[in-house]
C-alpha positions in Angstrom: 81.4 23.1 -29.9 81.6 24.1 -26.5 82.7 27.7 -27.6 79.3 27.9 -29.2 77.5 27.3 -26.4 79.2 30.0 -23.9 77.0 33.4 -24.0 77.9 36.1 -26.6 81.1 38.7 -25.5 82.2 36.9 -23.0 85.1 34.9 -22.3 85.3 31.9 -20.3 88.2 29.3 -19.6 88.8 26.6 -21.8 86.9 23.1 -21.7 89.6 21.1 -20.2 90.3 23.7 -17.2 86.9 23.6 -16.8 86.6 20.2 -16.5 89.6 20.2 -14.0 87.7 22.4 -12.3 85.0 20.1 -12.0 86.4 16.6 -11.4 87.2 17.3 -7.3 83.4 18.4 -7.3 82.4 15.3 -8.9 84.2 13.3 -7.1 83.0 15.0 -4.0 79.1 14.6 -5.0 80.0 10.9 -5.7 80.8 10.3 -1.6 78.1 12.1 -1.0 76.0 10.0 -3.2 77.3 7.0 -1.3 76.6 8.4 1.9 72.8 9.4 1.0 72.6 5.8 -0.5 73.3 4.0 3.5 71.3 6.3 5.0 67.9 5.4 2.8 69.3 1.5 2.2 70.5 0.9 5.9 68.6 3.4 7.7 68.7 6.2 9.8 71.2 3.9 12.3 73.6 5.5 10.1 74.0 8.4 11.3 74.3 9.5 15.3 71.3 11.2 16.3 68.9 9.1 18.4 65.1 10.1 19.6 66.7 12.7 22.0 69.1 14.1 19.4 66.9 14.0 16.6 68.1 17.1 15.1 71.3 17.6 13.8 73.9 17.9 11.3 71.5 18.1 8.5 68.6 20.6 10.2 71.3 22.5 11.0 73.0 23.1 7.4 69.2 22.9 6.1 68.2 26.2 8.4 72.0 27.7 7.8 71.6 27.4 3.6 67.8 28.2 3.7 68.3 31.1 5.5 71.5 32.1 3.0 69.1 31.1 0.0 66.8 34.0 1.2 68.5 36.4 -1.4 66.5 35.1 -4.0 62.8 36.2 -2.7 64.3 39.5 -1.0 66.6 40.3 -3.6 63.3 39.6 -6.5 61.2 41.6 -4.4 63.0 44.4 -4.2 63.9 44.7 -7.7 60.1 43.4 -9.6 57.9 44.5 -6.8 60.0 47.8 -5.5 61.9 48.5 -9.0 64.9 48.6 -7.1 66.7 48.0 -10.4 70.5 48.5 -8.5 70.0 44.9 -8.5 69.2 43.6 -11.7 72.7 42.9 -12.6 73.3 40.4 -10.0 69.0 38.9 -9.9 69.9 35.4 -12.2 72.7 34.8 -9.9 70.4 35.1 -6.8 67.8 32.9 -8.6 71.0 30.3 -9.0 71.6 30.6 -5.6 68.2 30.2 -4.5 67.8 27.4 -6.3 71.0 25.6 -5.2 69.9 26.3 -1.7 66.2 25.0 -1.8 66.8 22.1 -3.9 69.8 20.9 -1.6 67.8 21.6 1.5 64.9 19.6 0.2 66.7 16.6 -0.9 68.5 16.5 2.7 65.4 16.6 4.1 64.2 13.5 1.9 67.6 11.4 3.3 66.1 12.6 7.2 63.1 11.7 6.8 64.3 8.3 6.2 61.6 6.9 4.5 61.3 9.3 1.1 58.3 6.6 -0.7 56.3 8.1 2.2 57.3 11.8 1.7 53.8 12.0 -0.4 52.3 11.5 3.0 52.7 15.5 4.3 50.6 16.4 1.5 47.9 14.0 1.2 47.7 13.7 5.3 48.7 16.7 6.8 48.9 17.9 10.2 47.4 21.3 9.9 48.2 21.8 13.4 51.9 21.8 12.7 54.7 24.3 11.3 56.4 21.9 9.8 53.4 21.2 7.2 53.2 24.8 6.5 57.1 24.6 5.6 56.5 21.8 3.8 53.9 23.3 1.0 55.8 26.5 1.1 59.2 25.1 0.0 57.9 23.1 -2.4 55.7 25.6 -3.6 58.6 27.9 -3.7 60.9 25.3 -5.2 58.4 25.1 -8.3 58.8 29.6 -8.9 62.5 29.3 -8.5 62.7 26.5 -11.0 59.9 28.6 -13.4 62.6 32.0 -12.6 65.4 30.2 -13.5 63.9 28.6 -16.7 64.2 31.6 -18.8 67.8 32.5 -17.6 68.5 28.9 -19.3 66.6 30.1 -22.3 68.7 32.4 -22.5 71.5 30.6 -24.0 72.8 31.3 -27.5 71.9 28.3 -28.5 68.8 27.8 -27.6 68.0 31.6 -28.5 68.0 30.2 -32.1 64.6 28.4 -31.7 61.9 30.8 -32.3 59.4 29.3 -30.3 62.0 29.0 -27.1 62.6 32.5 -27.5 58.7 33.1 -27.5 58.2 31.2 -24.6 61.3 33.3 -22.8 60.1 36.8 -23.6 56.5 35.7 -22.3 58.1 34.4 -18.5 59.7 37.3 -18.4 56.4 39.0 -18.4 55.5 37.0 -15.6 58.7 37.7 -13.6 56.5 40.3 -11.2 53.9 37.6 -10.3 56.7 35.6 -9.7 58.7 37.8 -7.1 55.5 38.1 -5.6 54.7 34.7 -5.2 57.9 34.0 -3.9 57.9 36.4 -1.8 55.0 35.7 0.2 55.8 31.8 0.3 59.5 32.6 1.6 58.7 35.0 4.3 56.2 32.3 6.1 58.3 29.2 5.7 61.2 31.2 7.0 59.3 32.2 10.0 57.7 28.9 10.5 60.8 26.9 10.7 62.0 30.0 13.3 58.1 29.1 15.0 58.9 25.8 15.2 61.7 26.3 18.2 59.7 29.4 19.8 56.7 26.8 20.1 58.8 24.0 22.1 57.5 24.4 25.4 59.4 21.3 26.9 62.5 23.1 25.5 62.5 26.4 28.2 65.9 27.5 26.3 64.2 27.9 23.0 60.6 28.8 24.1 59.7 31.8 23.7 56.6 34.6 23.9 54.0 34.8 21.5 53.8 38.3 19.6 50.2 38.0 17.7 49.6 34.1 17.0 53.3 33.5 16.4 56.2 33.1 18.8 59.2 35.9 18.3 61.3 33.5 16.8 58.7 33.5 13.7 60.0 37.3 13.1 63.2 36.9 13.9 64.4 33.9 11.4 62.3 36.2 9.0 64.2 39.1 10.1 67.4 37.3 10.1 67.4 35.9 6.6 66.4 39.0 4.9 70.1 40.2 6.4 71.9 36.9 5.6 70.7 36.6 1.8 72.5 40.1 0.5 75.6 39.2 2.1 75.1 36.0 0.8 74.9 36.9 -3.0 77.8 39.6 -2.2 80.1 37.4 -1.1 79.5 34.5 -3.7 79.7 37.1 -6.2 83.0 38.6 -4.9 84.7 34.7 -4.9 83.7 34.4 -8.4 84.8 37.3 -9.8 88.7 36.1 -7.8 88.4 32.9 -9.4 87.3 34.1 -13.0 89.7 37.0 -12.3 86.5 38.9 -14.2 84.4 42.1 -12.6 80.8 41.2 -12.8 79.4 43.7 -11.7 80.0 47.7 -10.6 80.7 48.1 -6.8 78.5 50.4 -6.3 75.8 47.4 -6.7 77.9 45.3 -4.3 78.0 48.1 -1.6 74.5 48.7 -2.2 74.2 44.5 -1.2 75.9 45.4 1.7 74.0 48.4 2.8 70.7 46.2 2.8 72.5 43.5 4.8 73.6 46.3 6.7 70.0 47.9 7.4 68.4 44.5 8.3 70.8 43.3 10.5 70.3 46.1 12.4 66.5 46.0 12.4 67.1 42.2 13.6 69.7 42.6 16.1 67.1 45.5 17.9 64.9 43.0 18.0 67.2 40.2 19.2 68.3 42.0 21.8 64.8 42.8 22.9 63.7 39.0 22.9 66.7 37.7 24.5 66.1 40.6 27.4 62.6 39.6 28.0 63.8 35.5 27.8 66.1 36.0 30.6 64.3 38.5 32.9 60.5 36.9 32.3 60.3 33.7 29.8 62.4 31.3 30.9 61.9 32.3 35.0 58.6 31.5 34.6 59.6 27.9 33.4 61.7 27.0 36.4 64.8 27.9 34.8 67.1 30.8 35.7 68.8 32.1 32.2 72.5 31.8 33.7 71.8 27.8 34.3 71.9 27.6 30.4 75.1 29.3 30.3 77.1 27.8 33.1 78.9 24.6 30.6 82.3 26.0 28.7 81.0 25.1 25.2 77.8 27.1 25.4 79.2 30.2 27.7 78.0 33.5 27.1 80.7 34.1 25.0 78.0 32.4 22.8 75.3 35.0 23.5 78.1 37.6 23.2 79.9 36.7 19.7 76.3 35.9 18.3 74.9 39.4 19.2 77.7 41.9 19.2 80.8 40.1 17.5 78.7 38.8 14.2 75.7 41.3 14.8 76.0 44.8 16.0 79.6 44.9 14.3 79.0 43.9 10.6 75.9 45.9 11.2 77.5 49.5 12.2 80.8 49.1 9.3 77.7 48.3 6.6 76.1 51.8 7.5 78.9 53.7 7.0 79.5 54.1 3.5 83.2 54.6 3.8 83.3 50.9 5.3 81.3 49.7 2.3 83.6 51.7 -0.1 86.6 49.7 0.8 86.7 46.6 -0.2 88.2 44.2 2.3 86.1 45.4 4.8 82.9 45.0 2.4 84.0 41.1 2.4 85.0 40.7 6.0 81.5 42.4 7.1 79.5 39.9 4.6 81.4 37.2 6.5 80.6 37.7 9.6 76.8 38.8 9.2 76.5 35.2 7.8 78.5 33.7 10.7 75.9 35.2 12.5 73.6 33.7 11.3 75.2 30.7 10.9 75.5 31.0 15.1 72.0 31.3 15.9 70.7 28.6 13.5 73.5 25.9 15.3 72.4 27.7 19.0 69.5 27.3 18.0 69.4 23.3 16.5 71.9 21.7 18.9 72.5 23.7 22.2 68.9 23.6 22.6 69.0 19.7 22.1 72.1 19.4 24.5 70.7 21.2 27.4 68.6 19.1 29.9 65.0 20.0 30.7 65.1 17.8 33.5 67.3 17.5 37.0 67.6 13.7 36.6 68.7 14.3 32.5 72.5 14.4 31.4 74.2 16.9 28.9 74.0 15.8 25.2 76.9 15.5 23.8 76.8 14.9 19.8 79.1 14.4 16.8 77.7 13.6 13.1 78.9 10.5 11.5 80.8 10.4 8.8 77.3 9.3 6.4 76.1 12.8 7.2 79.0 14.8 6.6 78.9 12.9 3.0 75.0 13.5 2.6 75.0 16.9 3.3 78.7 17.2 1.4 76.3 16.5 -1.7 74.6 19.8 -1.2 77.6 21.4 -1.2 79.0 19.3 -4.7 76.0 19.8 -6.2 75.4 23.6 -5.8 79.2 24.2 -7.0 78.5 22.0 -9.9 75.2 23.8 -11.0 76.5 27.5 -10.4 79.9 26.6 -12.3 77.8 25.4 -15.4 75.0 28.5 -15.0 77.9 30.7 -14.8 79.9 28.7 -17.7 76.8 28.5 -20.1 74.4 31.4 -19.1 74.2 35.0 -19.0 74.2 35.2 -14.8 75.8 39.0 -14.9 74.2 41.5 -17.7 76.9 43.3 -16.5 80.1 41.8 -18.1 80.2 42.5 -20.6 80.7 46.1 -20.7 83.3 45.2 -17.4 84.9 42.9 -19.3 88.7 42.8 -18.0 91.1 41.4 -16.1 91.8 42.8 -12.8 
């Protein structure tokens, strides 16, 4: 039965590897179930942030994956609304991905908010004078396309091809996949800079303040800026590991390379601009506050070998071997430059979330030191389950790569 299921001229592994496959995963999303469970029975005393440390772990991962999950608006935007149409053959997996990302992120957010039966209350009383509500209606708004973009991928299915009036309803979302990518687009690129807002805005945090260009702080551009690099790399590199563990090519190189070259171009938009910001910060920003730049720099585990490694190591680096095309051509170096632009951002999302929390604002405060409990390694450890789970039966089950046909063989 299963056989009948799997999408037409292709091969996939049989049942039982699969389910081999998915039993560590399982088993993985069940601790994190458990996990998730103490933090909403017991509370948030679960876990070891505090009212000074109130972000951590979880805001951390939720910016890192939001930020990787990007692919899916850029990547729709530039194919519906740009007919960039290099990447149709890798779009469905970007919706996938986008969807693992936003979903995860959101339920996390439900377990940190600690009381979920209120969650209802950002929508019905909102603080309009907040980022955070603006993020709010913007992810789940853009939660709701992702899950209307991936609804005809799953119509899609041999199966369920064989019901006229599925198929009917399939070919008509397709129709609508422009308004879509639009939609998404424009709820994606204010979310992203609004949790980026969100630090620039924290005057009482000197570190993370920053200038305002327009209404918005620079951080608002720069998340925005940042993400649109992270999310090709993001769907280059997942793509890459799955076509090693299906030992199957997916798709042509020339669409992966072309992945990299808008990772490439982006990052180096964004690293201009970072270096800009961070130039004004030190010499004019945080002066002004009271602080001198170096005092932020002056404990071992946030040197300016954090700066450095952030900016040039897993920024100017990955951006210069993605604008060469010979660098791009080559495969290893392909990878390793996808790695390290999301390491990058990885970087400035965890700079951003925890050194700012560490540092004191006041002569009397004490460095923060902070590990997460084991609860929120399990909680967020559910994200990670779940999105391996849900890609392993898209890719299983649905066409994610138009491509594979016509690739079909083993390396």
């Amino acid at each position: 039965m299963d056989k009948h299921l799997i999408t037409r001229g292709v091969q996939r592994s049989p049942f039982w590897k699969f389910i081999l496959w998915i039993l560590p995963w399982g088993m993985l999303l069940g601790w994190g179930l458990y996990g998730a469970y103490l933090c909403l029975a017991e509370g948030l005393n679960q876990t070891n942030m505090d009212n000074r440390f109130a972000f951590g772990l979880w805001i951390y991962l939720d910016l890192t994956v939001i930020a990787f999950g990007a692919g899916a608006f850029f990547t729709g935007f530039l194919l519906y609304i740009l007919k960039r149409h290099e990447l149709k053959s890798v779009i469905n997996s970007a919706v996938v991905l986008g969807l693992i990302c936003y979903s995860g992120a959101i339920a996390v957010l439900m377990v940190d908010v600690g009381q979920p039966l209120r969650a209802w209350f950002t929508f019905w009383h909102p603080n309009v004078h907040s980022m955070l509500t603006e993020v709010t209606f913007c992810l789940t708004c853009y939660l709701t396309v992702l899950i209307l973009e991936y609804a005809p991928i799953v119509l899609k299915n041999r199966q369920i091809r064989k019901i006229p009036s599925y198929l009917v309803f399939e070919f008509n979302l397709h129709k609508l996949m422009v308004v879509f990518a639009g939609v998404g687009a424009f709820l994606s690129f204010f979310h992203q800079g609004s949790l980026g807002g969100l630090y620039g805005v924290l005057r009482g945090r000197p570190f993370a303040f920053r200038e305002e260009l327009g209404i918005w702080p620079s951080t608002f551009f720069l998340f925005i800026l940042s993400a649109m690099a992270a999310g090709p790399s993001f769907i280059l590199l997942t793509t890459w590991l799955v076509e090693k563990l299906s030992r199957k090519r997916l798709v042509k190189h020339e669409t992966l390379s072309y992945l990299g070259k808008l990772s490439g171009i982006m990052l180096t938009v964004y690293i201009l601009f970072k270096s800009i910001d961070t130039l004004i910060w030190i010499n004019s920003t945080s002066p002004s506050s009271g602080f001198p730049a170096f005092e932020y720099y002056d404990r071992a585990a946030f040197g300016t070998w954090v700066l450095f490694a952030e900016v040039v190591v897993f920024g100017l680096l990955p951006a210069l071997l993605l604008l060469r095309k010979r660098f791009r051509e080559h495969r290893g170096w392909l990878i390793t430059s996808a790695v390290f632009v999301l390491a990058g951002v990885a970087l400035n999302r965890f700079v951003l979330t925890i050194q700012t929390l560490a540092l004191p604002t006041l002569v009397f405060d004490e460095f923060l030191s902070y590990l997460p409990s084991w609860q929120e390694v399990a909680t967020f450890s559910l994200v990670i389950a779940y999105g391996v789970v849900l890609y392993s039966v898209s890719f299983r089950y649905l066409p994610l790569f138009p491509q594979e046909r016509e690739l079909a063989q083993s390396y």
